[in-house]
Backbone as a chain_set.jsonl record, in Angstrom:
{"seq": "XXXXXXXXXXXXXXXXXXXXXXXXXXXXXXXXXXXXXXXXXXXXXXXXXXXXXXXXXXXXXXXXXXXXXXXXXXXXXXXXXXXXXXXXXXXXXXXXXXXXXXXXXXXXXXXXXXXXXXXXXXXXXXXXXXXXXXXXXXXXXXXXXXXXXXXXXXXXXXXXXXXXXXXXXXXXXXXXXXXXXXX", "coords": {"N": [[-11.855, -62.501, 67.07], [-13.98, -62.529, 64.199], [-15.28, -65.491, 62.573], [-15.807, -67.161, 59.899], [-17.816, -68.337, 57.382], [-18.593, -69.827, 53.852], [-21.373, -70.652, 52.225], [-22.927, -72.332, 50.37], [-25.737, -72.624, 48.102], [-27.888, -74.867, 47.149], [-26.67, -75.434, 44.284], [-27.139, -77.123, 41.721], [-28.131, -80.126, 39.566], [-30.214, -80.158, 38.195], [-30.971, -77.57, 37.708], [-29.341, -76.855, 35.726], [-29.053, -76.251, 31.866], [-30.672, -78.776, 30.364], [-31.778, -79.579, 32.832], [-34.377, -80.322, 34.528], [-35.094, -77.526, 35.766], [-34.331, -74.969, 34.507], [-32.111, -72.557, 35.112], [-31.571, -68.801, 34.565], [-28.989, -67.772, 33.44], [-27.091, -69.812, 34.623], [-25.192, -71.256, 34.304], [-22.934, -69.078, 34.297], [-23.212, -68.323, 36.918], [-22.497, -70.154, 38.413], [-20.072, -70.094, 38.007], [-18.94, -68.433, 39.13], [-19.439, -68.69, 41.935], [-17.768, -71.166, 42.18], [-15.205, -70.04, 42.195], [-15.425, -68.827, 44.375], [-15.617, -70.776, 45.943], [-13.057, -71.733, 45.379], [-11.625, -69.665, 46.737], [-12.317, -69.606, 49.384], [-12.091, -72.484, 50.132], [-8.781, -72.247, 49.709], [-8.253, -70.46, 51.823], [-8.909, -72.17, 54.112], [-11.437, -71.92, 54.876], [-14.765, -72.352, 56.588], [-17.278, -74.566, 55.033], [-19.889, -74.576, 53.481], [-21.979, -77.106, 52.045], [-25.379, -76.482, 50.935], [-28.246, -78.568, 50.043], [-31.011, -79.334, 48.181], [-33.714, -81.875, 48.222], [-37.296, -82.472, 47.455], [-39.675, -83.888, 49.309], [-42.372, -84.101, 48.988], [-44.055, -86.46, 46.614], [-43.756, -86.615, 42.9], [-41.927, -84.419, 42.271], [-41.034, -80.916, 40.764], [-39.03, -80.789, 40.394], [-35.334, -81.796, 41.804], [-35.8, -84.279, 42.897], [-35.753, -87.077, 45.001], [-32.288, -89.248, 45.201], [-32.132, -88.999, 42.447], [-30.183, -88.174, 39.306], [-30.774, -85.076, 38.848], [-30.958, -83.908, 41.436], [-28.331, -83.615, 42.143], [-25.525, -82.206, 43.247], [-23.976, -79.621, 41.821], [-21.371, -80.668, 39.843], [-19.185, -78.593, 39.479], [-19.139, -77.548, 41.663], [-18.658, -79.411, 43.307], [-18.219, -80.964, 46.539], [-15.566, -81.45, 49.019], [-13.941, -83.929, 50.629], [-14.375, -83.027, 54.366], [-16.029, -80.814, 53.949], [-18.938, -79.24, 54.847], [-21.964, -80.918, 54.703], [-25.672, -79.897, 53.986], [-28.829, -81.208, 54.054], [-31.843, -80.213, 52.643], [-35.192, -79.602, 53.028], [-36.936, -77.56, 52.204], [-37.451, -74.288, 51.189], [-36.198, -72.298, 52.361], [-33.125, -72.743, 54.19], [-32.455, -73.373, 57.032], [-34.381, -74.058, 57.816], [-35.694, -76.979, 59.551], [-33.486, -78.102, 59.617], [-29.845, -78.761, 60.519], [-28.287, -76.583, 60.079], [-28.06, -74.005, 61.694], [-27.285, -75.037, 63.989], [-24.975, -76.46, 63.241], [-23.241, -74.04, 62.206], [-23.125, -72.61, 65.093], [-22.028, -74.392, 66.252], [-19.366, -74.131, 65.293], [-18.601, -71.095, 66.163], [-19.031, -69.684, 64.098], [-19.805, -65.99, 62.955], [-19.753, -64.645, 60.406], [-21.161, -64.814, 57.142], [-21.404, -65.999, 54.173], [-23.164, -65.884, 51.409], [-24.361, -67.844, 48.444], [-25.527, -68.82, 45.356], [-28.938, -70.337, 44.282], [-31.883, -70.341, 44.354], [-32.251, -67.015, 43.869], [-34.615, -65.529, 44.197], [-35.951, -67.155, 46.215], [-34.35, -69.256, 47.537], [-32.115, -68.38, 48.412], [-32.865, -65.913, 49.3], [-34.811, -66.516, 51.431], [-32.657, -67.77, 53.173], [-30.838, -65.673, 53.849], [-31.732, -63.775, 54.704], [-32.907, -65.437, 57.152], [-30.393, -65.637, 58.728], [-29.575, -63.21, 59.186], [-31.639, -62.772, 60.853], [-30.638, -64.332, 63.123], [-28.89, -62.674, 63.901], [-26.575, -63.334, 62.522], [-24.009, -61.685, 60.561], [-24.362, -61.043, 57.687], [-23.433, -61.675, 53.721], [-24.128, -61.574, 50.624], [-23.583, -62.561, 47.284], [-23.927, -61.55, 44.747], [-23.674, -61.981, 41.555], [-23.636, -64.901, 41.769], [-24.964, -65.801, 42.318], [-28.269, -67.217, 40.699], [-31.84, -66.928, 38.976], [-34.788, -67.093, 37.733], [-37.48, -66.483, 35.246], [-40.468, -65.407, 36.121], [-44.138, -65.306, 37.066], [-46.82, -63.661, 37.162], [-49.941, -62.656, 37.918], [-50.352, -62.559, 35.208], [-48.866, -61.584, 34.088], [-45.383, -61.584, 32.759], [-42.101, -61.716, 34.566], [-39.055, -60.926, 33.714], [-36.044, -63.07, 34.462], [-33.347, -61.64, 35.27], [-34.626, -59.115, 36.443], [-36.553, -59.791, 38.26], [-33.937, -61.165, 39.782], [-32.714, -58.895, 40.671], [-34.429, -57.279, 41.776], [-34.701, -59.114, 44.009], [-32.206, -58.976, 45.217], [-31.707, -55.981, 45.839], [-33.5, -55.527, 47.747], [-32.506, -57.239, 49.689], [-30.237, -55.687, 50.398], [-31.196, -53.599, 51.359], [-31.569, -54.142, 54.009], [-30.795, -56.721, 55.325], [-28.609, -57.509, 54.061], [-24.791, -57.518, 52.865], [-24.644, -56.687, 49.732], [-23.165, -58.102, 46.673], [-20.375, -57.606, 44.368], [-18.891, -60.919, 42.444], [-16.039, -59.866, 42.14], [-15.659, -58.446, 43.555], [-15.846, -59.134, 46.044], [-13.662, -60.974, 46.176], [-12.06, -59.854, 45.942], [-11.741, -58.183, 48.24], [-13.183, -56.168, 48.741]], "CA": [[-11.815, -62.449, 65.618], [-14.668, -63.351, 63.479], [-15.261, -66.472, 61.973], [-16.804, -66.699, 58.637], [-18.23, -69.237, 56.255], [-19.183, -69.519, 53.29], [-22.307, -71.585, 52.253], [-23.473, -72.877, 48.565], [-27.298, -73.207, 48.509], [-28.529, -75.607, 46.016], [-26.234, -75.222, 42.442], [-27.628, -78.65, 41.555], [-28.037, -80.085, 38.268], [-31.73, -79.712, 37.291], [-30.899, -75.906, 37.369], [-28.301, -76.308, 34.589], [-29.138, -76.927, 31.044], [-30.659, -79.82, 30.082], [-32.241, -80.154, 34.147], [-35.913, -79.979, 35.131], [-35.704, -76.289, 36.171], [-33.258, -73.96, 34.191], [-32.077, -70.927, 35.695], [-31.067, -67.768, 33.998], [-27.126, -67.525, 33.188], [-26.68, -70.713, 35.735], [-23.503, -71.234, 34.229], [-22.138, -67.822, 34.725], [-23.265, -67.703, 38.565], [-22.096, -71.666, 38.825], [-18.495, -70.466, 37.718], [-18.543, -67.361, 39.791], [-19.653, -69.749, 43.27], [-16.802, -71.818, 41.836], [-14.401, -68.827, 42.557], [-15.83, -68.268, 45.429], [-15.427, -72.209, 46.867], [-11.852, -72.072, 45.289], [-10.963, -68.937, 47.666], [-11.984, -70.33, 50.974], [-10.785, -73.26, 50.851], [-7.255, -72.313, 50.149], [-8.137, -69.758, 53.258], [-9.125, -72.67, 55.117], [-12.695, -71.689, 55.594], [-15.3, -73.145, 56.767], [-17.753, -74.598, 53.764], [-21.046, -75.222, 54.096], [-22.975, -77.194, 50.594], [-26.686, -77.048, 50.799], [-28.905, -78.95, 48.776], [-32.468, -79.759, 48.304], [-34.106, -82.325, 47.585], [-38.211, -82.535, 47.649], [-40.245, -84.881, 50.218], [-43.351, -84.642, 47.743], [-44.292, -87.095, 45.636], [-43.655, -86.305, 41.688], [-41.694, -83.333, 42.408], [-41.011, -80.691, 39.816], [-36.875, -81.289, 40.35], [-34.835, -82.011, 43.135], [-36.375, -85.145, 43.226], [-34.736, -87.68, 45.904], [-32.422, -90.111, 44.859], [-31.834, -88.536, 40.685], [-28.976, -87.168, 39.033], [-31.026, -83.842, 38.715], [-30.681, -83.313, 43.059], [-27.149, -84.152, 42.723], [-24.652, -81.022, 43.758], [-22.702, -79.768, 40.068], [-19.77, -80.827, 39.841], [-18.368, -76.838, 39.168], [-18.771, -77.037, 43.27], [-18.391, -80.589, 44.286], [-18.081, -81.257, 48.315], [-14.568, -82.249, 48.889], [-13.853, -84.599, 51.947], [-14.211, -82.482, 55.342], [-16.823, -79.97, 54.021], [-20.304, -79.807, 55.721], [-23.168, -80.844, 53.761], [-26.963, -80.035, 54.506], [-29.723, -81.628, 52.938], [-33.095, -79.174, 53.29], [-36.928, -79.754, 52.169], [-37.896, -76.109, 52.259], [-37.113, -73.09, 50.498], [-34.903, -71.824, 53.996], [-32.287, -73.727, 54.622], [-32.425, -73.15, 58.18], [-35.826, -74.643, 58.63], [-35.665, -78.299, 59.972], [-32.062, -78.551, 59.516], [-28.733, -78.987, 61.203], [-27.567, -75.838, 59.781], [-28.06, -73.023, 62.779], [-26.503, -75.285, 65.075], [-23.719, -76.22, 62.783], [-22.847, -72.1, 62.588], [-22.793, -72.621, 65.629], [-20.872, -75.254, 66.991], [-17.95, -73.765, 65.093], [-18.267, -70.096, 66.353], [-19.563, -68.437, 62.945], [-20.254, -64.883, 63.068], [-20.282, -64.304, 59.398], [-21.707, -66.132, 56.591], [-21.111, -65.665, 53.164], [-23.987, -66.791, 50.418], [-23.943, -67.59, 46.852], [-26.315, -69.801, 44.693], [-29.854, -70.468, 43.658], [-32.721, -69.401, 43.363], [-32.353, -65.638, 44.31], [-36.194, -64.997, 44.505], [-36.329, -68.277, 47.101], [-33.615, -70.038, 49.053], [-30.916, -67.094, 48.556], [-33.88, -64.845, 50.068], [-34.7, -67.298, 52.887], [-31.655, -67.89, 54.251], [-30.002, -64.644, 54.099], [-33.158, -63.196, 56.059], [-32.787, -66.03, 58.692], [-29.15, -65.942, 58.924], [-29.584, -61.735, 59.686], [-32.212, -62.949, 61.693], [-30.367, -64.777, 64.005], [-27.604, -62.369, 64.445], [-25.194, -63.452, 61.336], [-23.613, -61.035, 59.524], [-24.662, -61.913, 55.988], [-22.46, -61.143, 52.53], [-24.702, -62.152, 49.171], [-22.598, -62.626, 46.168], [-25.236, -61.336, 43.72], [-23.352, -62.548, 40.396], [-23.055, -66.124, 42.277], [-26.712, -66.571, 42.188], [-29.271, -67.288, 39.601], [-33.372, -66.654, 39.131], [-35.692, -67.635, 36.656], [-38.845, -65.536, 34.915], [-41.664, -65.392, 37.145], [-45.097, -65.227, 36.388], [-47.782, -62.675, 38.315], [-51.258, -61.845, 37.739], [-50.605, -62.928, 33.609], [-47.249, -60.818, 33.734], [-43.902, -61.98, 33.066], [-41.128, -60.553, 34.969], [-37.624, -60.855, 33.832], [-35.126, -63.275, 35.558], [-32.783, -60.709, 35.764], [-35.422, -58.074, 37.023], [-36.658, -60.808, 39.458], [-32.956, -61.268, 40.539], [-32.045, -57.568, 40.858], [-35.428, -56.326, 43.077], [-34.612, -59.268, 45.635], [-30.956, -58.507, 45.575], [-31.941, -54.715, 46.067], [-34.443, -55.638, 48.904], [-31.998, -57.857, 50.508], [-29.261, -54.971, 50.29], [-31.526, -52.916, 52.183], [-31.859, -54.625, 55.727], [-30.758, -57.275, 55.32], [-26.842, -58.131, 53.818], [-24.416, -56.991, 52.091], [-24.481, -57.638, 48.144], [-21.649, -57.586, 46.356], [-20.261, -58.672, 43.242], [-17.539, -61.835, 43.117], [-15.062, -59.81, 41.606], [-15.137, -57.215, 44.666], [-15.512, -60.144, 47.561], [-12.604, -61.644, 46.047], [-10.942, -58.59, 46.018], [-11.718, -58.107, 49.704], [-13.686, -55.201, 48.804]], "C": [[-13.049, -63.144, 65.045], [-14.436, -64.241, 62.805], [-16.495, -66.572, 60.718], [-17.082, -68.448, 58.296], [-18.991, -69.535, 55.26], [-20.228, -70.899, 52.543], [-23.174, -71.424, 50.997], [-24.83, -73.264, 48.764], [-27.833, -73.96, 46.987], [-28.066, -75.525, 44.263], [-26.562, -76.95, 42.235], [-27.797, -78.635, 39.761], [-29.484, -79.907, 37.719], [-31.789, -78.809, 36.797], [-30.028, -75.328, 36.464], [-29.0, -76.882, 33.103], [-29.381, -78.437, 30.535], [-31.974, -80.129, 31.477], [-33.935, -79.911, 33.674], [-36.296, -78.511, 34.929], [-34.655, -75.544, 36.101], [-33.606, -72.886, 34.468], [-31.19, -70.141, 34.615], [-29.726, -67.773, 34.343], [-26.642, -68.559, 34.211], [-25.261, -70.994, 35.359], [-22.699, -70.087, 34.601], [-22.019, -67.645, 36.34], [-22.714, -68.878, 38.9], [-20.199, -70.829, 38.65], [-18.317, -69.237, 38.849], [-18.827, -68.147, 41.429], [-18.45, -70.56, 43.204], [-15.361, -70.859, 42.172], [-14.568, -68.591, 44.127], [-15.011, -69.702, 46.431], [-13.852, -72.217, 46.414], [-11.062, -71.087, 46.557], [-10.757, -69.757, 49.086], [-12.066, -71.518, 50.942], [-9.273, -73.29, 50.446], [-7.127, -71.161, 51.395], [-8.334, -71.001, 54.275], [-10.622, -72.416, 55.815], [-13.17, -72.423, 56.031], [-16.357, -73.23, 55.46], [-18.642, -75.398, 53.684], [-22.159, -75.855, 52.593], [-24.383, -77.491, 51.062], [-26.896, -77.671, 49.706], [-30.037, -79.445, 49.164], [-33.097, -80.723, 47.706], [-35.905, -82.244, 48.141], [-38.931, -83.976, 48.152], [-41.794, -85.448, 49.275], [-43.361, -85.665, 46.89], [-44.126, -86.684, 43.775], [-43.561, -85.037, 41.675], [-41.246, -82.884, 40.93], [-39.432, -81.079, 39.462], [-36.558, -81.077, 41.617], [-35.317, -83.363, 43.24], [-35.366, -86.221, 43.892], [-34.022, -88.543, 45.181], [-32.112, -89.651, 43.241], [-30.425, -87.702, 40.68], [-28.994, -85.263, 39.217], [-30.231, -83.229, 40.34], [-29.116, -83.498, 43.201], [-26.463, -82.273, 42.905], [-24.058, -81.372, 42.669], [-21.632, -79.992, 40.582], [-18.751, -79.768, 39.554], [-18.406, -76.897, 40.784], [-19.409, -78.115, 44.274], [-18.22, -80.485, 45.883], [-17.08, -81.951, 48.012], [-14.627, -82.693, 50.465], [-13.876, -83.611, 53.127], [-14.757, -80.823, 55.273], [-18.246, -80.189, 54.17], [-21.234, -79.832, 54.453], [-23.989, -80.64, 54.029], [-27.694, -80.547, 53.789], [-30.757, -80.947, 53.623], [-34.512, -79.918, 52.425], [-37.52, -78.957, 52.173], [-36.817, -75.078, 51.518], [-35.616, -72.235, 51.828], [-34.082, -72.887, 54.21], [-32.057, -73.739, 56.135], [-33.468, -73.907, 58.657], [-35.488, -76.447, 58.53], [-34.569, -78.995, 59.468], [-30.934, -78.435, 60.817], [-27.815, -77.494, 60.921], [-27.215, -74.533, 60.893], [-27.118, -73.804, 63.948], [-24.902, -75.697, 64.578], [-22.622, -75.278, 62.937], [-22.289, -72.126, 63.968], [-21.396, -73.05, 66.473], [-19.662, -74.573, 66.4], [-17.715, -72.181, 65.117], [-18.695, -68.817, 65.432], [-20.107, -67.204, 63.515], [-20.716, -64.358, 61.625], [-20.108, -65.163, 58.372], [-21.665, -65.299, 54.929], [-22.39, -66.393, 52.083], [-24.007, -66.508, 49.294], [-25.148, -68.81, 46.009], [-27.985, -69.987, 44.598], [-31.443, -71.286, 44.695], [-32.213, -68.174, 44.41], [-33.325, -65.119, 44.905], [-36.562, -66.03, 45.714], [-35.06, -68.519, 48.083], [-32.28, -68.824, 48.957], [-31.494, -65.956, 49.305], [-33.564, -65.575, 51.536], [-33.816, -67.497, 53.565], [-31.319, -66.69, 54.649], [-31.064, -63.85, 54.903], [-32.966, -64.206, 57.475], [-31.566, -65.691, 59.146], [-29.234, -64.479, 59.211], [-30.647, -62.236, 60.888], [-32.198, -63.513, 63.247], [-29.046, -64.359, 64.653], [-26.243, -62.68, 63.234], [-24.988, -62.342, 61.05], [-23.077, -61.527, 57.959], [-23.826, -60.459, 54.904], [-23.185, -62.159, 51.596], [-24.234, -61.769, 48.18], [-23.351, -62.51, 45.36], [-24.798, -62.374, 42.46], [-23.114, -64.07, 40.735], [-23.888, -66.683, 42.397], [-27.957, -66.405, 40.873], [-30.641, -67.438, 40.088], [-33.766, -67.054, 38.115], [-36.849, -66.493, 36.391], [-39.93, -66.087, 35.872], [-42.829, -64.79, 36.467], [-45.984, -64.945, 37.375], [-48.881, -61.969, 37.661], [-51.384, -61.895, 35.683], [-49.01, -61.7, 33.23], [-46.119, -61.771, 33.567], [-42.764, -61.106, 33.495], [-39.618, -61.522, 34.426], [-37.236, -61.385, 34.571], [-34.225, -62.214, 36.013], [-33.283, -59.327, 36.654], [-35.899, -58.51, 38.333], [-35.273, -60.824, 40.99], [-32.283, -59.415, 41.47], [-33.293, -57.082, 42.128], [-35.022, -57.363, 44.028], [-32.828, -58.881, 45.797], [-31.047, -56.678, 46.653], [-32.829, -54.994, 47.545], [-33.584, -56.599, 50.188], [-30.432, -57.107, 51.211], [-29.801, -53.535, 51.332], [-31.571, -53.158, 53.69], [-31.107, -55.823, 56.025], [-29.266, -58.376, 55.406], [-26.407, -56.734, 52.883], [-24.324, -57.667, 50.978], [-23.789, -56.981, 48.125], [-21.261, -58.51, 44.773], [-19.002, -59.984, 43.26], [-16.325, -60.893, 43.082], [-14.483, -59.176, 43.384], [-15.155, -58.255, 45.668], [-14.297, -60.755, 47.372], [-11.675, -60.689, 46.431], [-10.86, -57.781, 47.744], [-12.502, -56.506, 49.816], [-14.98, -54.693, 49.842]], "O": [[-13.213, -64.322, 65.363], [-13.366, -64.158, 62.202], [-17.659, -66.172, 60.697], [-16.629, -69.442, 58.863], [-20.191, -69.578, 55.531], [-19.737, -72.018, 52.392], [-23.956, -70.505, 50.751], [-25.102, -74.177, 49.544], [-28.077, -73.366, 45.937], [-28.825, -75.547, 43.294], [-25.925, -77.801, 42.856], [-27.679, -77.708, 38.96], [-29.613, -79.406, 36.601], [-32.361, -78.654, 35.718], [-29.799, -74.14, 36.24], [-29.509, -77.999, 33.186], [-28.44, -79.202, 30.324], [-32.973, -80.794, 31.202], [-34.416, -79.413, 32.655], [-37.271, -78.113, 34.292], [-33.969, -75.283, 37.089], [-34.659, -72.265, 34.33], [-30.306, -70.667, 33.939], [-29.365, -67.779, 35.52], [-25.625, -68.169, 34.785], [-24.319, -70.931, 36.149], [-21.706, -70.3, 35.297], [-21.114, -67.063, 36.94], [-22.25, -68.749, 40.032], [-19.277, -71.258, 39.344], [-17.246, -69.311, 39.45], [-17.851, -67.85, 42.117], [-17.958, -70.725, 44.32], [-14.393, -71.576, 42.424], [-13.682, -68.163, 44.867], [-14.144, -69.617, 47.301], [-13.204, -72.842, 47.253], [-10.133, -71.538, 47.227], [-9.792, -70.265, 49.657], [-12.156, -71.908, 52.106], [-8.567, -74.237, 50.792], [-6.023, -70.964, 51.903], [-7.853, -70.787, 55.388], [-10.903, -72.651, 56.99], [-12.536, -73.469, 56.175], [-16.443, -72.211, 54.775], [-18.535, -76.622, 53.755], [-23.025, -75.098, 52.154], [-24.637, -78.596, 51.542], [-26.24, -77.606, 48.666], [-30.205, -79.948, 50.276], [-33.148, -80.58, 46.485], [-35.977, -81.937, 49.331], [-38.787, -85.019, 47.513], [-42.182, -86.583, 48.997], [-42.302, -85.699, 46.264], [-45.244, -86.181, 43.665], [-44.484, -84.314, 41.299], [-41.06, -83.691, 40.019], [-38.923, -81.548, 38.444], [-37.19, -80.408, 42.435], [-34.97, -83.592, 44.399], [-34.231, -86.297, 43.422], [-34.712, -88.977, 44.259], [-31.573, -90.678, 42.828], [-29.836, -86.988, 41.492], [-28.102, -84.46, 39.491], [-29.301, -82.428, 40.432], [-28.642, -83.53, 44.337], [-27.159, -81.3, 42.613], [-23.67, -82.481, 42.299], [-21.082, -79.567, 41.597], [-17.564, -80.058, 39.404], [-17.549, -76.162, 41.275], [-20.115, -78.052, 45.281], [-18.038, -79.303, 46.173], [-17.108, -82.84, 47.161], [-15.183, -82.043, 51.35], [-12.894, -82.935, 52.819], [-14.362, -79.887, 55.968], [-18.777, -81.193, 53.697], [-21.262, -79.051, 53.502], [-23.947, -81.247, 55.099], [-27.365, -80.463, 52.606], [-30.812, -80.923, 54.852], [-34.562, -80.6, 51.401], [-38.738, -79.133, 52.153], [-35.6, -75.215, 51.394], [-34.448, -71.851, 51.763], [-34.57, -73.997, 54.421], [-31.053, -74.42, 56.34], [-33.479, -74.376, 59.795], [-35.094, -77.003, 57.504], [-34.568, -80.134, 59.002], [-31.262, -78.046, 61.938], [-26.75, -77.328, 61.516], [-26.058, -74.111, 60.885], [-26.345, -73.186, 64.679], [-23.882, -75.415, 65.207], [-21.531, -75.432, 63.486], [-21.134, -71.74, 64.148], [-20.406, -72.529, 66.986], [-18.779, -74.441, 67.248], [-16.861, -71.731, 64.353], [-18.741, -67.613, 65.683], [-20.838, -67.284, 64.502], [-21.783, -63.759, 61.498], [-19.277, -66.071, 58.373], [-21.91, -64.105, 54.754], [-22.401, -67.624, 52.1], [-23.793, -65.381, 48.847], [-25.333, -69.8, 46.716], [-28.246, -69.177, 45.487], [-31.725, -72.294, 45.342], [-31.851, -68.397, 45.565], [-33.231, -64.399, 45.899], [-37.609, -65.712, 46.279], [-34.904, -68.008, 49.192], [-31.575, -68.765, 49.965], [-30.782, -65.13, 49.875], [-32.675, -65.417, 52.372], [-34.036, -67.434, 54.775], [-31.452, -66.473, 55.853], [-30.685, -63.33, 55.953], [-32.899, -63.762, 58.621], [-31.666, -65.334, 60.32], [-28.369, -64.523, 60.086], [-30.241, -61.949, 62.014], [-33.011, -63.391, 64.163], [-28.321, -64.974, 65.435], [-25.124, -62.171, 63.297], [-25.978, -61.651, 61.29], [-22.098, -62.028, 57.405], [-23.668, -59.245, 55.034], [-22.968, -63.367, 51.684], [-24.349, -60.566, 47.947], [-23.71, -63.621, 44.968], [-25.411, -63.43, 42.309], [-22.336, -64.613, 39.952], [-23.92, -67.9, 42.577], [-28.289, -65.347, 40.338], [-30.886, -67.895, 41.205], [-32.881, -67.492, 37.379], [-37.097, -65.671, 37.274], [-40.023, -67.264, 36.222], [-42.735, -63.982, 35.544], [-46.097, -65.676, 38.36], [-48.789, -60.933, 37.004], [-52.288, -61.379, 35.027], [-48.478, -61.295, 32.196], [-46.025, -62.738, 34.323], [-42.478, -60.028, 32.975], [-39.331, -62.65, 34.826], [-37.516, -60.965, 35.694], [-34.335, -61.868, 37.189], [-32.539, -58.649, 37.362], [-35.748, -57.846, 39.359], [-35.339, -60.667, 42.209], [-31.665, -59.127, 42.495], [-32.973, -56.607, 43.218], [-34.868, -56.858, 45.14], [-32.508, -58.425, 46.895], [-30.58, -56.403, 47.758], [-32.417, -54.294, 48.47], [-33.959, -56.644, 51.359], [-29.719, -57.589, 52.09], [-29.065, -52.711, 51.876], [-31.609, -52.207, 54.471], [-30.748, -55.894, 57.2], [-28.915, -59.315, 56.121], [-26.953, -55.717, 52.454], [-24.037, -58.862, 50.912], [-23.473, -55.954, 48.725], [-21.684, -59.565, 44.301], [-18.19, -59.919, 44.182], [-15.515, -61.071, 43.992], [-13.472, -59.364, 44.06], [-14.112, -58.176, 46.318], [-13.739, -61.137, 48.4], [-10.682, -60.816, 47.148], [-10.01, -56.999, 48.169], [-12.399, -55.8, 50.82], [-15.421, -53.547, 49.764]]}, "num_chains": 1, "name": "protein.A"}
């Protein structure tokens, strides 16, 4: 039988109103991750919170040590769920997290949270990369406007081409309503 789990990448507070580095509709994808963390754990999942903080000096947010790097409180860590702490955009890179997966049998991995264009990319590419079978909760993650060559692109346009690019090879996207729904 497969073993799943599902794994929160960085809903932190800088990225909400008020933070360092607001994301597009962060409340809407914070409450829909919040849905998500309420399911498995009354399944009993397994429940994995990333979070990032930056090793740099006078980082832009995340910074070590601040309220901003703290994990929201819409999807607190309750006693006897794994935490990671990362310093890169991948949460996989120079972490505990691949062998974590491991040690407890994971086959499939569930992701939800922020940024879309960055650490919702990166992982869900490593985590196919190493054999997972990845599930990205599109509405569960947030992006920001991006800025290219004197263009602005749309968070939502941002969020939708890597969703779409990550739907191609990569995972399955999906929206909460339908993962909830076991769709």
């Amino acid at each position: 039988m497969a073993k799943s789990a599902l794994i929160l990448i960085d809903i932190q507070n800088d990225y909400f109103p008020g933070g360092k580095w607001e994301l597009h509709k962060i409340e809407d994808s914070a409450r829909n991750a919040a849905r998500l963390l309420e399911q498995a754990r009354a399944a009993g999942q397994m429940i994995v919170h990333v979070h990032h903080e930056f090793k740099a000096e006078n980082p832009p947010f995340f910074a070590p040590g601040t309220p901003g790097a703290d994990i929201h409180t819409s999807v607190a860590p309750k006693d006897g769920e794994h935490k990671v702490l990362k310093h890169y955009a991948n949460a996989f890179r120079e972490t505990n997290l691949q062998a974590l997966l491991a040690d407890h049998d994971v086959s499939d991995v569930t992701i939800a949270g922020d940024m879309s264009h960055m650490c919702i990319d990166a992982a869900a590419r490593n985590a196919a990369d190493i054999g997972l079978n990845v599930t990205v909760v599109e509405d569960a993650c947030s992006s920001r406007d991006l800025e290219f060559n004197g263009d602005v692109i749309p968070a939502e346009q941002v969020h939708k081409a890597y969703m779409s690019a990550l739907s191609f090879a990569y995972a399955t996207v999906v929206s909460t309503s339908d993962y909830l729904a076991g769709a």
